[in-house]
py3Dmol code that shows the C-alpha trace and the ligand (Angstrom):
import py3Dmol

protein = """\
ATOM      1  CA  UNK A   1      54.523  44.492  54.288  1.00  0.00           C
ATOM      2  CA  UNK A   2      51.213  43.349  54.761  1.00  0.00           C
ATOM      3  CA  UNK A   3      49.402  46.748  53.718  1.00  0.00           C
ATOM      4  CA  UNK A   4      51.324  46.450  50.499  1.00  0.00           C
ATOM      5  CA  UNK A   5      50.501  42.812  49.945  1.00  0.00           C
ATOM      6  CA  UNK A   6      46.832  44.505  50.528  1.00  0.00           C
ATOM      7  CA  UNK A   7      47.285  47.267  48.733  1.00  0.00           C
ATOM      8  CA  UNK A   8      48.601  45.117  45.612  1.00  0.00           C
ATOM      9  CA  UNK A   9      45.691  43.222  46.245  1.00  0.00           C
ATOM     10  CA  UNK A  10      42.990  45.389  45.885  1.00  0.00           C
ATOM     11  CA  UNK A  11      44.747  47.450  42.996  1.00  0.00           C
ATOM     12  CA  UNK A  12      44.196  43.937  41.204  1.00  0.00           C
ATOM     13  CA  UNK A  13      40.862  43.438  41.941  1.00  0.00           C
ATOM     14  CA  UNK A  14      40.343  46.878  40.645  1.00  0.00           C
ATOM     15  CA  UNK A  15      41.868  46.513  37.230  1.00  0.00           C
ATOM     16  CA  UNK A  16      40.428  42.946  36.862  1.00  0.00           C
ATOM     17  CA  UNK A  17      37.191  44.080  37.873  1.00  0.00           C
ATOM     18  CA  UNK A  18      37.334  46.904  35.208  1.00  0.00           C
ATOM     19  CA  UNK A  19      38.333  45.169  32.516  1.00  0.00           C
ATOM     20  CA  UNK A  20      34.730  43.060  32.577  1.00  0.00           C
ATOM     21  CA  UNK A  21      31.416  44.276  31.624  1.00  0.00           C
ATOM     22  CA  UNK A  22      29.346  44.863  34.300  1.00  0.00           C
ATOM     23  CA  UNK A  23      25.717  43.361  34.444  1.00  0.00           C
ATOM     24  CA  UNK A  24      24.961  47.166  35.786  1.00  0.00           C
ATOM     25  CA  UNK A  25      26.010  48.438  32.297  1.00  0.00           C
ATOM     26  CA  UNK A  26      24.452  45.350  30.351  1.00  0.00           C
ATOM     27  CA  UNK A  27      21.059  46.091  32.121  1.00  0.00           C
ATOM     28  CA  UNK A  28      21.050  49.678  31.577  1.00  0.00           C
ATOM     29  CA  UNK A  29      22.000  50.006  27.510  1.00  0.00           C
ATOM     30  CA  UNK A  30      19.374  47.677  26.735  1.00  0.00           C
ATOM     31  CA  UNK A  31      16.780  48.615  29.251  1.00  0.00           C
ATOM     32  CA  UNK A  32      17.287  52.055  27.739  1.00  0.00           C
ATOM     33  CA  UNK A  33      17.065  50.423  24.277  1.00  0.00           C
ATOM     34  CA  UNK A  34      13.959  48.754  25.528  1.00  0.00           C
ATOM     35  CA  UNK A  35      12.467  51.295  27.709  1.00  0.00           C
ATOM     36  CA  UNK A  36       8.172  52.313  26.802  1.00  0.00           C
ATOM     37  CA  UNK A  37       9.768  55.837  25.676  1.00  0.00           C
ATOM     38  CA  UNK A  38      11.576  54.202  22.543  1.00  0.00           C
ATOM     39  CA  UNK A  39       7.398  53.356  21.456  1.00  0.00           C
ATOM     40  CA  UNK A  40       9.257  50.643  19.740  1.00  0.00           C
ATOM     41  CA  UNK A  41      11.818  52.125  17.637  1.00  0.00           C
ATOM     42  CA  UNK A  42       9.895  52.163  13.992  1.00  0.00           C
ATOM     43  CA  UNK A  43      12.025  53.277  11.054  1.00  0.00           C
ATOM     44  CA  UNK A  44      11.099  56.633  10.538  1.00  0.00           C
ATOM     45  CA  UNK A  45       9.551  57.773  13.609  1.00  0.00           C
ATOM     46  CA  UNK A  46      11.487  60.445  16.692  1.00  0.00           C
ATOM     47  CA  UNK A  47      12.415  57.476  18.646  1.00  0.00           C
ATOM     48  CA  UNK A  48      14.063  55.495  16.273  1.00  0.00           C
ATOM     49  CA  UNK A  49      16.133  59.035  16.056  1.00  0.00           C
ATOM     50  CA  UNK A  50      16.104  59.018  19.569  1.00  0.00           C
ATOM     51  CA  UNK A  51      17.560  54.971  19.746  1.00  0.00           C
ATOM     52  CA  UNK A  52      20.673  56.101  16.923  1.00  0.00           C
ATOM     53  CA  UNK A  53      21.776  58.972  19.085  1.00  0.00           C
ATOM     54  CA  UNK A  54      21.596  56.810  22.004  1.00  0.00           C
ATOM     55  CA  UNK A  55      23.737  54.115  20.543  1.00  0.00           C
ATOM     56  CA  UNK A  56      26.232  57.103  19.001  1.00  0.00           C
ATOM     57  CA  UNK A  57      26.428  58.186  22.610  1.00  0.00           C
ATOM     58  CA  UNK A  58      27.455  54.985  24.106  1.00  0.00           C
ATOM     59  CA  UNK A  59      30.400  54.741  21.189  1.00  0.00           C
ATOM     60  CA  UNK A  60      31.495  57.917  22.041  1.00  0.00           C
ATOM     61  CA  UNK A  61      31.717  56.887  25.647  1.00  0.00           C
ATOM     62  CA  UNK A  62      33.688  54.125  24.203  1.00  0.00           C
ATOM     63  CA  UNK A  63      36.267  55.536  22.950  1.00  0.00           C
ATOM     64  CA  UNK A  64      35.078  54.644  19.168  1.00  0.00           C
ATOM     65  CA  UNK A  65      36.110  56.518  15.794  1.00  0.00           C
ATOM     66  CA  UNK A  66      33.946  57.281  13.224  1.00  0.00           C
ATOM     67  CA  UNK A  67      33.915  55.061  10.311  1.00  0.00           C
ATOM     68  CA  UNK A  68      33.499  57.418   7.822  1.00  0.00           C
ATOM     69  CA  UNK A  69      32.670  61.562   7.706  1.00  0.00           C
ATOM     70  CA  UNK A  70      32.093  63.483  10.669  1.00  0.00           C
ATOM     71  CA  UNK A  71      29.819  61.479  12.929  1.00  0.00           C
ATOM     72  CA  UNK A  72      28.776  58.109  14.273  1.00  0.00           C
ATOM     73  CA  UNK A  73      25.424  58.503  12.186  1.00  0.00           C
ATOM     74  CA  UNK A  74      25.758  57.103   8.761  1.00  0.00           C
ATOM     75  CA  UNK A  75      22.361  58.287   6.688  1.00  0.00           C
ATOM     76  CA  UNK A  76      20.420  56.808   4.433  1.00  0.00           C
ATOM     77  CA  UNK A  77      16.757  57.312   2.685  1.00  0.00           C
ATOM     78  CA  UNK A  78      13.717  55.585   3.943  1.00  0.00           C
ATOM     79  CA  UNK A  79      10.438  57.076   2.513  1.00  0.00           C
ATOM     80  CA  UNK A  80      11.315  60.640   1.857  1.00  0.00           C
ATOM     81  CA  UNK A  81      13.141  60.608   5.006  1.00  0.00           C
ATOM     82  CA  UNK A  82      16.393  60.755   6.179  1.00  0.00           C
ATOM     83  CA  UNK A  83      17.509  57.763   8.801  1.00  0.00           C
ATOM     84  CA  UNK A  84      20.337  56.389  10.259  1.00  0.00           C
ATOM     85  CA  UNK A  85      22.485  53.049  10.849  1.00  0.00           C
ATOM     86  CA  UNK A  86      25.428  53.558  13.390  1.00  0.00           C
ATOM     87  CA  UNK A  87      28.947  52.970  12.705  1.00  0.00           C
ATOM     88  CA  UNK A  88      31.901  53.173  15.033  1.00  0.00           C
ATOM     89  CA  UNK A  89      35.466  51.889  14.785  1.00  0.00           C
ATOM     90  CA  UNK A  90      38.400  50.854  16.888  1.00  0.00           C
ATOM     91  CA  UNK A  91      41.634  50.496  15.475  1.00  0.00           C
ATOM     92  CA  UNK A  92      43.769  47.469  16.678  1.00  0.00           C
ATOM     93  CA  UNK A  93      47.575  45.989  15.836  1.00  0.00           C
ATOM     94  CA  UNK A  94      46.699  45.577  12.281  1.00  0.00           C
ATOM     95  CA  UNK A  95      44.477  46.423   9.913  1.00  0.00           C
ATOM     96  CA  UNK A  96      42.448  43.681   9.399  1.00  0.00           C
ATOM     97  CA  UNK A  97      38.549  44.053  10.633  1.00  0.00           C
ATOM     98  CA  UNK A  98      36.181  42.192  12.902  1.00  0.00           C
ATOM     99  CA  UNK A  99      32.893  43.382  12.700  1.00  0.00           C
ATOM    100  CA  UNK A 100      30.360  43.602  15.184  1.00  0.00           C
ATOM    101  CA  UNK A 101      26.503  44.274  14.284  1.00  0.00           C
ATOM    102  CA  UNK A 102      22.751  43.903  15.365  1.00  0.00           C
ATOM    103  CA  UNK A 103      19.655  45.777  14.266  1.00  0.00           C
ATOM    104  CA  UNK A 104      18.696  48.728  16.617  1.00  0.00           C
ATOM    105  CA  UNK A 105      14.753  49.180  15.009  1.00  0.00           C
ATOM    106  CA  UNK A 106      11.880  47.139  16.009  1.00  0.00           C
ATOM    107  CA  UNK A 107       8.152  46.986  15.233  1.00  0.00           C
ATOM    108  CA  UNK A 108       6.566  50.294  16.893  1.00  0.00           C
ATOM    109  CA  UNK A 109       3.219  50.272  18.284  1.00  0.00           C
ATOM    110  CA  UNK A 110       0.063  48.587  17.981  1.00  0.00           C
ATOM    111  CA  UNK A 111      -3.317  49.868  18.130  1.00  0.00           C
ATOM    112  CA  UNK A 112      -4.509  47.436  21.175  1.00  0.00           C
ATOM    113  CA  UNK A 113      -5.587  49.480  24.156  1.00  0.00           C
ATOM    114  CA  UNK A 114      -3.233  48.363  27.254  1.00  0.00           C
ATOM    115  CA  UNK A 115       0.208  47.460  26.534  1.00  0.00           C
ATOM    116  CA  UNK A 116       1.130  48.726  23.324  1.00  0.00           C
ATOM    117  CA  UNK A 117       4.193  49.030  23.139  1.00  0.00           C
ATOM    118  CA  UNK A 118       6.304  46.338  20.988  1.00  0.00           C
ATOM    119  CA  UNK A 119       9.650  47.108  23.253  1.00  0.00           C
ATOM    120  CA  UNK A 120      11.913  44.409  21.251  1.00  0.00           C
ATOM    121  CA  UNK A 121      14.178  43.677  24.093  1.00  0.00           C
ATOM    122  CA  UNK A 122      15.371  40.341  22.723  1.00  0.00           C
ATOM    123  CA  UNK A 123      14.351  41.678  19.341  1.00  0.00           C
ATOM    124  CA  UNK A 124      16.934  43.399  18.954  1.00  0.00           C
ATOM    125  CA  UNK A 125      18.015  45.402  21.922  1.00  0.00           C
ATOM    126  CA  UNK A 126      20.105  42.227  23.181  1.00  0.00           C
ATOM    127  CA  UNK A 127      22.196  42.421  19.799  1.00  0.00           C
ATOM    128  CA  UNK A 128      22.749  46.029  20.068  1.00  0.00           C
ATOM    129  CA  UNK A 129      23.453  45.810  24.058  1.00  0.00           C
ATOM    130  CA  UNK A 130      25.793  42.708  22.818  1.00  0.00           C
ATOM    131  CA  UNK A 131      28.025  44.800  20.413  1.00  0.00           C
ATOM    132  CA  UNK A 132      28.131  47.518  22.521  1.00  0.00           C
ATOM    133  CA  UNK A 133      28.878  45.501  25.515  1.00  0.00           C
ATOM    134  CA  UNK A 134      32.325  44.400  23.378  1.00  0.00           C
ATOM    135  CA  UNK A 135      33.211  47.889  22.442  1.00  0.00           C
ATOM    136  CA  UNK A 136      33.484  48.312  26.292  1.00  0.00           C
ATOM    137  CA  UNK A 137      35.335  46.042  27.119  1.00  0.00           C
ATOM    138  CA  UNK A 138      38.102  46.987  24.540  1.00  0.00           C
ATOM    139  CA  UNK A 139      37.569  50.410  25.741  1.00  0.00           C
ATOM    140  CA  UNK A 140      40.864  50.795  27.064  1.00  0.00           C
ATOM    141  CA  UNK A 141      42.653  48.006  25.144  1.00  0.00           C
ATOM    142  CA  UNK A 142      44.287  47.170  22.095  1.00  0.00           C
ATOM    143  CA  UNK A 143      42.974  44.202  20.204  1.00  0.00           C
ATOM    144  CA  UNK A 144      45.162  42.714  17.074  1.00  0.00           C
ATOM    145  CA  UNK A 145      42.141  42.814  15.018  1.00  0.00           C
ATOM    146  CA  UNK A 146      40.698  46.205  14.159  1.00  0.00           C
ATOM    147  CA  UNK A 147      37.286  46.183  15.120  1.00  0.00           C
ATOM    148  CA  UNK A 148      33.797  47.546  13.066  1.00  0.00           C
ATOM    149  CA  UNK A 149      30.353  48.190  15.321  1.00  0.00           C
ATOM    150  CA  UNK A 150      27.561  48.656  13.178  1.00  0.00           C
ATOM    151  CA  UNK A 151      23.961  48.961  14.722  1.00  0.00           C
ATOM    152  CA  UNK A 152      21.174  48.523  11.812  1.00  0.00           C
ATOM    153  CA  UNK A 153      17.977  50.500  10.832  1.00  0.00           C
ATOM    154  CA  UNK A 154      15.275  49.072   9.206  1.00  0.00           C
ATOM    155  CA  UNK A 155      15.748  45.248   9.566  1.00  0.00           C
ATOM    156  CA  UNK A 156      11.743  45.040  10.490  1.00  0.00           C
ATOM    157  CA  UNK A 157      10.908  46.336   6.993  1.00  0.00           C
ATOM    158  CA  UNK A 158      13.267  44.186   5.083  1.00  0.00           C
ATOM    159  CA  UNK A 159      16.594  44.988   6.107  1.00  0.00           C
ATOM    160  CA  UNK A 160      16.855  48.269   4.303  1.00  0.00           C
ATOM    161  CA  UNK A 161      19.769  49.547   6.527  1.00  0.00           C
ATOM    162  CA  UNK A 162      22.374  46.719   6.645  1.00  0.00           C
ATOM    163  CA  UNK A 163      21.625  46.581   2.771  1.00  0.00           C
ATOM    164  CA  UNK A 164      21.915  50.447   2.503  1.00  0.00           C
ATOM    165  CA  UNK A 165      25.256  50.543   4.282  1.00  0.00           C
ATOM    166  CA  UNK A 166      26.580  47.280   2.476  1.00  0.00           C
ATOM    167  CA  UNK A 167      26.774  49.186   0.090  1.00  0.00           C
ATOM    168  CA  UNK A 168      28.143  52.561   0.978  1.00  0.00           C
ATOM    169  CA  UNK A 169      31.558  52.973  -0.827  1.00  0.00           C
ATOM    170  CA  UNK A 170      32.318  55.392   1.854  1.00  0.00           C
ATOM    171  CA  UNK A 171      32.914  52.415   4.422  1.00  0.00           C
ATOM    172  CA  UNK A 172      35.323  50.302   1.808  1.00  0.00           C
ATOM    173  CA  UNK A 173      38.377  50.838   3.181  1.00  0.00           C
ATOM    174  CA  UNK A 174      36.867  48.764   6.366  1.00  0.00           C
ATOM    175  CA  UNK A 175      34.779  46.177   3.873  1.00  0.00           C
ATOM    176  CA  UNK A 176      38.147  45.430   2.126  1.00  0.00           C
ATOM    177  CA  UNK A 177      39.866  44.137   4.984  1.00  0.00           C
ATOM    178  CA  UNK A 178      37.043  42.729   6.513  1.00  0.00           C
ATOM    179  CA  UNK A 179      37.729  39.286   7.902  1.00  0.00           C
ATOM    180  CA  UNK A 180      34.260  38.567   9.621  1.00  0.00           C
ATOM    181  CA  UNK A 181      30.855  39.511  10.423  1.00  0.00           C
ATOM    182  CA  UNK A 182      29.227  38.681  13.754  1.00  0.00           C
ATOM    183  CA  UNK A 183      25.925  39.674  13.408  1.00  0.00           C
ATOM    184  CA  UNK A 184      23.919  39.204  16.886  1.00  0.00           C
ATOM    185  CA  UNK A 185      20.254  38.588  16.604  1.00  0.00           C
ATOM    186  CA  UNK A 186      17.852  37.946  19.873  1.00  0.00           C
ATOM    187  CA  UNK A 187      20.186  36.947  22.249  1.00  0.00           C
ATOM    188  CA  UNK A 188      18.595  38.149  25.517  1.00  0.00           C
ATOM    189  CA  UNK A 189      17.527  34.240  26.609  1.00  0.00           C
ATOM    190  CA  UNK A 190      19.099  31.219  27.502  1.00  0.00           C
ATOM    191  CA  UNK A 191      19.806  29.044  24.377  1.00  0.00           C
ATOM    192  CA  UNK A 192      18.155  25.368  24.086  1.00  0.00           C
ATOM    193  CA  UNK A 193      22.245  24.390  24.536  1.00  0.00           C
ATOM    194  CA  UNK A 194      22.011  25.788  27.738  1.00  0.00           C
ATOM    195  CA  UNK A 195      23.348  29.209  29.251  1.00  0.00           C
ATOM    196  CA  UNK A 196      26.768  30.667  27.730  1.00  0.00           C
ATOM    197  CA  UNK A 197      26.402  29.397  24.713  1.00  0.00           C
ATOM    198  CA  UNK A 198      25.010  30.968  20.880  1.00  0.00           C
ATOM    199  CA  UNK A 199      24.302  28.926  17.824  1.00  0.00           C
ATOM    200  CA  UNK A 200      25.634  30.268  14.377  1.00  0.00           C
ATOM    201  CA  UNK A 201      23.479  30.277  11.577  1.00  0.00           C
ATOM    202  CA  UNK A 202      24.625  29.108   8.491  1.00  0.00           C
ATOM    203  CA  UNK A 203      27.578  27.026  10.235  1.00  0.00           C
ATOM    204  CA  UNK A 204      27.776  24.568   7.296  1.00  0.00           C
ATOM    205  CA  UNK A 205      28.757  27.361   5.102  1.00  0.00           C
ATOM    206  CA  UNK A 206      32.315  28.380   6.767  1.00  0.00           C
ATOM    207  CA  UNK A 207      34.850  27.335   9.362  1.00  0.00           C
ATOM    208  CA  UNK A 208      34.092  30.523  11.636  1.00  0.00           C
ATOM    209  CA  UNK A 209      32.220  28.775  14.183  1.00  0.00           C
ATOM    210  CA  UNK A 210      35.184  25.804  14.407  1.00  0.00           C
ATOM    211  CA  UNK A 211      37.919  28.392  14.580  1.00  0.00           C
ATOM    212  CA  UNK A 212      36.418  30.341  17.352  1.00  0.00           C
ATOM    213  CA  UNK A 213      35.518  26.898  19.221  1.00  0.00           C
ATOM    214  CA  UNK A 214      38.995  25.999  19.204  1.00  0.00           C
ATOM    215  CA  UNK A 215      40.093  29.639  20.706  1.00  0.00           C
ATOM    216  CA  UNK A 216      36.895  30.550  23.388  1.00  0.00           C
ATOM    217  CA  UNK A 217      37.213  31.481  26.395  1.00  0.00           C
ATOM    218  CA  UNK A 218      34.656  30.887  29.680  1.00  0.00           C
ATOM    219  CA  UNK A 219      33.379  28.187  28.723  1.00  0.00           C
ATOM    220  CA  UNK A 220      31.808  29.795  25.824  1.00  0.00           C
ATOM    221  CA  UNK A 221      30.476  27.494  22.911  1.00  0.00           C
ATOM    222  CA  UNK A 222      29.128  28.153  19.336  1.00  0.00           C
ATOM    223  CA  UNK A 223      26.795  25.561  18.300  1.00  0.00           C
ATOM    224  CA  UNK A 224      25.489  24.432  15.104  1.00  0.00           C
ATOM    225  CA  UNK A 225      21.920  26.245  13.810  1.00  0.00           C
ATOM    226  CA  UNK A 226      19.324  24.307  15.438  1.00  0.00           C
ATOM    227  CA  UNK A 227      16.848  25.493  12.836  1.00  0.00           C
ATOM    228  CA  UNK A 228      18.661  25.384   9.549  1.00  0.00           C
ATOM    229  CA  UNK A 229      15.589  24.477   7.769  1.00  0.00           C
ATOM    230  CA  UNK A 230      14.406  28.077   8.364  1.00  0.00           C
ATOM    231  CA  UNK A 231      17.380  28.936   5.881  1.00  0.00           C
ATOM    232  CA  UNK A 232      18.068  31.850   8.934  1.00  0.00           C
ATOM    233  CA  UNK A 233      21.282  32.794   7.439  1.00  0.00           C
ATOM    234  CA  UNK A 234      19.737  34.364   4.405  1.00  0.00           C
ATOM    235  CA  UNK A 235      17.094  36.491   6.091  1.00  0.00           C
ATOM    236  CA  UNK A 236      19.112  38.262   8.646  1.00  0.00           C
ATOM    237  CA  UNK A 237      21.221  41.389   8.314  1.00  0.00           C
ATOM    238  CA  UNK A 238      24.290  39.560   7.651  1.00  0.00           C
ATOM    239  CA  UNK A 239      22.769  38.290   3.972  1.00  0.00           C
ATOM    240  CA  UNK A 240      23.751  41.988   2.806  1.00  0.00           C
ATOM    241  CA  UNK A 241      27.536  41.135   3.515  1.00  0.00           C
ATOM    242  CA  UNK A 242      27.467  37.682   2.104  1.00  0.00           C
ATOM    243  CA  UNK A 243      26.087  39.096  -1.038  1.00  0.00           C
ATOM    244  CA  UNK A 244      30.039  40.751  -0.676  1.00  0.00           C
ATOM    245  CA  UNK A 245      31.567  37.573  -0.091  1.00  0.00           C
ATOM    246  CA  UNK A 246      32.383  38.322   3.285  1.00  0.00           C
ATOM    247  CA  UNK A 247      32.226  36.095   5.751  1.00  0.00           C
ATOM    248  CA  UNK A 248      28.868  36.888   7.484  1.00  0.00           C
ATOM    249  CA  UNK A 249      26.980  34.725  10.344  1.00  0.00           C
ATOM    250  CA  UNK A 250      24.055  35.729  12.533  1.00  0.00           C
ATOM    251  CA  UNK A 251      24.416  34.579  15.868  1.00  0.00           C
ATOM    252  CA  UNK A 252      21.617  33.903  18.638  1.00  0.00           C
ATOM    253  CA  UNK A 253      19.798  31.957  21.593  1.00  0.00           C
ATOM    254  CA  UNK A 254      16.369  32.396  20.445  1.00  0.00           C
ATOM    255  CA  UNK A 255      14.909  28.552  21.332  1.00  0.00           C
ATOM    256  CA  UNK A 256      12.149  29.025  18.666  1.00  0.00           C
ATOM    257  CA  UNK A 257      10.308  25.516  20.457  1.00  0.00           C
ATOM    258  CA  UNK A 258       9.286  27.943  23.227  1.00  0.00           C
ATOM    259  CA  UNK A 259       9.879  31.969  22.204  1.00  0.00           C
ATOM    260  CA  UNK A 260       6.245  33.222  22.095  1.00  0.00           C
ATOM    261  CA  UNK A 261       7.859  36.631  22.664  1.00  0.00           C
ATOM    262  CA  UNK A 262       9.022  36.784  18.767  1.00  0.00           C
ATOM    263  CA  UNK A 263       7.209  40.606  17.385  1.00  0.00           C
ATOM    264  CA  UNK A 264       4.744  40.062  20.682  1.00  0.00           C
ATOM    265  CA  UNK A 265       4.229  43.040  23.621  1.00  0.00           C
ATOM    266  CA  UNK A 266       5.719  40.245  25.409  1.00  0.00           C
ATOM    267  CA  UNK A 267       9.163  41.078  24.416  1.00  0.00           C
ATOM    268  CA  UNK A 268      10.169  43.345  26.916  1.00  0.00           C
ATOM    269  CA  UNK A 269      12.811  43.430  29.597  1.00  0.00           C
ATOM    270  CA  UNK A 270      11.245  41.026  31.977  1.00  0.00           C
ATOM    271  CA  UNK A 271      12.324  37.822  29.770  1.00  0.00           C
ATOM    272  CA  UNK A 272      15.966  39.131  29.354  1.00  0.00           C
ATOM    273  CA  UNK A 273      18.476  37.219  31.198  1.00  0.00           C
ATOM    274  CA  UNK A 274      20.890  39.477  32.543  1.00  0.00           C
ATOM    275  CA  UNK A 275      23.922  37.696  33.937  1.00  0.00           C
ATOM    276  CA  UNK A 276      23.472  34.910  30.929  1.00  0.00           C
ATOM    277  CA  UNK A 277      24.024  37.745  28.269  1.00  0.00           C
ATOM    278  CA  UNK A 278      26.517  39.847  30.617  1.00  0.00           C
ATOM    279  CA  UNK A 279      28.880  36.386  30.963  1.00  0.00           C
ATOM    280  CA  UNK A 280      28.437  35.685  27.270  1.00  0.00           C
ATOM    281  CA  UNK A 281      29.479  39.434  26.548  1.00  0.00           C
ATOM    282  CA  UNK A 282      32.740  39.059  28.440  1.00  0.00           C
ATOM    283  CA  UNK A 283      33.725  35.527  27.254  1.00  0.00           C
ATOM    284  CA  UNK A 284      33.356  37.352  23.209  1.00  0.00           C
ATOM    285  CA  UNK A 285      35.412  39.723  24.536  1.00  0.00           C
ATOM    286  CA  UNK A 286      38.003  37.428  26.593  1.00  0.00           C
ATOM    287  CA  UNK A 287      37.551  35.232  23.281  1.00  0.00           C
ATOM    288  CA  UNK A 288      38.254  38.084  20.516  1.00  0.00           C
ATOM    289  CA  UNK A 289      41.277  39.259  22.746  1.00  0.00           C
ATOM    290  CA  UNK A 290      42.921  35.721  21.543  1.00  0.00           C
ATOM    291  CA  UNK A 291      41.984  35.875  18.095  1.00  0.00           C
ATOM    292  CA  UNK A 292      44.459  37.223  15.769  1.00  0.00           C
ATOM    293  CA  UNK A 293      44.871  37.409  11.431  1.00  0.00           C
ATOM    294  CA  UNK A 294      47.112  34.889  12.108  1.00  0.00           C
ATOM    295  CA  UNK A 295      44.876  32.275  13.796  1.00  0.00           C
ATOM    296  CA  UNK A 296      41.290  33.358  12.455  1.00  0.00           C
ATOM    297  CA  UNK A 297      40.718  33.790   8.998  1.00  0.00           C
ATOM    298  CA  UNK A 298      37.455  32.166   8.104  1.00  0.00           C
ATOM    299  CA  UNK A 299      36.718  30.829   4.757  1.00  0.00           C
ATOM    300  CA  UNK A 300      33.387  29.826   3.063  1.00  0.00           C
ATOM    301  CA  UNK A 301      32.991  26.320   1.720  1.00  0.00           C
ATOM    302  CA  UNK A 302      31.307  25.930  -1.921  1.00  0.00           C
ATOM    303  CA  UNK A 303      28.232  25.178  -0.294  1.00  0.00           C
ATOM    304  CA  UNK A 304      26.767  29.079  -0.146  1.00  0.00           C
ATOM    305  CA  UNK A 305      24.537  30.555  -2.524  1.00  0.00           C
ATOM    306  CA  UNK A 306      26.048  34.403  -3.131  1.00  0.00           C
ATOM    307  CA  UNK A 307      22.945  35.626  -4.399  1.00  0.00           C
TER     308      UNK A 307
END
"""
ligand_1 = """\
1
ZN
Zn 15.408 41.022 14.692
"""
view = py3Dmol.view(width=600, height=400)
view.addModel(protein, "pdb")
view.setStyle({"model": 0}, {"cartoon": {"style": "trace"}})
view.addModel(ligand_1, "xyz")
view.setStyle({"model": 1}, {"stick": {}})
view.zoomTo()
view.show()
């Protein structure tokens, strides 16, 4: 009797262990993502090549579809070139769509001698670890909402691939049943609200941040943008799906009183912390589990500019 009570013991601690993301996986993906072989990940160079197949890799691993032709790589035109955003989808109960996205380029190399190498850990490694870091832990679930994980090229030179893919009538079937955007940008730090928690930009705008308040899990807290002067909301990623009218919010813990990291060599793996952005992967995933069409279906307020 007691080996099975043991035995049904440790088969629980099993499953429960591997249904969170582990701060082994968080620290590898954006380590990787971060790492001085990237040089950076500038639109148009090998390693920015390099960073897409790496993230297509890490859907495949997790059990993604593709969200449109034959491939995780969706391609678009960037000087005479031919470059990629990322796209991945998991179907859920119904056909409604979260989606999940972050910009996977950065700012290259500079032509200091020494440290070089702008590695964009927080900027924007932690977004892309952050989406991925959701898609496994639905790996082997089944979430009500459908779910959309798109990692950006281009965002550095004026967000040419979120815009590019916005509008790619290839992916409509997903943008028409759309019911969010969480767009994660620099959240490798702990927030000026404290650890486990991200603040929203453009949270007068919509009720998003109030219905997922009133459903998260952990501990877990959306705040208010501390820096809504900076008008954020409409000069990150998600602009290119509120030009849509889809519900579209950039979320972070950049505390922009104290980042001197922001497009420095500074931003590199030593000022990501780990088990902050691990526990706030796993409460977004605990939290997303709850969520359902039926209980989150944000709405904007009159208040946002479309164009
Ligand atoms: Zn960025």
């Amino acid at each position: 009797m007691k080996k099975i009570a043991y035995l049904t013991f440790s088969l629980f601690s099993v499953i429960t262990f591997a249904q969170e993301v582990q701060t082994s996986t968080v620290t590898t993906v954006l380590s990787t993502l971060a790492s001085d072989e990237m040089k950076g990940r500038e639109i148009g160079t090998p390693e920015n090549d390099n960073a897409a197949n790496y993230i297509a890799k890490l859907f495949k691993e997790n059990n993604l579809e593709y969200c449109t032709g034959n491939s995780y790589l969706v391609p678009f035109q960037y000087k005479g070139k031919t470059v990629y955003n990322v796209c991945g989808i998991k179907k859920g109960k119904t056909d409604k769509y979260l989606g999940f996205s972050g910009h996977f380029d950065h700012i290259g190399t500079s032509k200091k001698s020494g440290d070089n190498i702008y590695n964009g850990a927080d900027d924007d490694a932690s977004g892309i670890t952050t989406l991925v870091g959701i898609a496994d832990y639905f790996k082997n679930k089944t979430p009500e909402f459908s779910m959309a994980f798109i990692a950006f090229n281009g965002e550095e030179k004026g967000m040419l691939g979120s815009r590019a893919i916005s509008k790619d009538t290839n992916l409509d079937p997903i943008y028409n049943n759309l019911s969010a955007l969480f767009n994660f940008e620099m959240v490798a730090t702990e927030s000026q609200f404290g650890k486990n928690a991200l603040f929203m930009t453009g949270d007068e705008f919509s009720d998003l941040d109030e219905l997922f308040n009133q459903n998260a899990a952990g501990g877990l807290k959306i705040y208010p943008d501390p820096y809504a002067s900076q008008q954020l909301f409409y000069r990150s990623d998600n602009v290119s799906f509120v030009k849509k009218k889809i519900i579209a919010h950039s979320f972070s813990t950049v505390d922009m009183t104290k980042a001197t990291h922001y497009h420095n060599e500074s931003d590199d793996v030593s000022i990501v912390d780990f088990n902050n952005l691990t526990q706030i992967i796993n409460n977004l995933g605990k939290t997303l589990e709850k969520l359902s069409p039926k209980n989150f279906t944000p709405k904007y307020n009159d208040k946002v500019k479309f164009n």
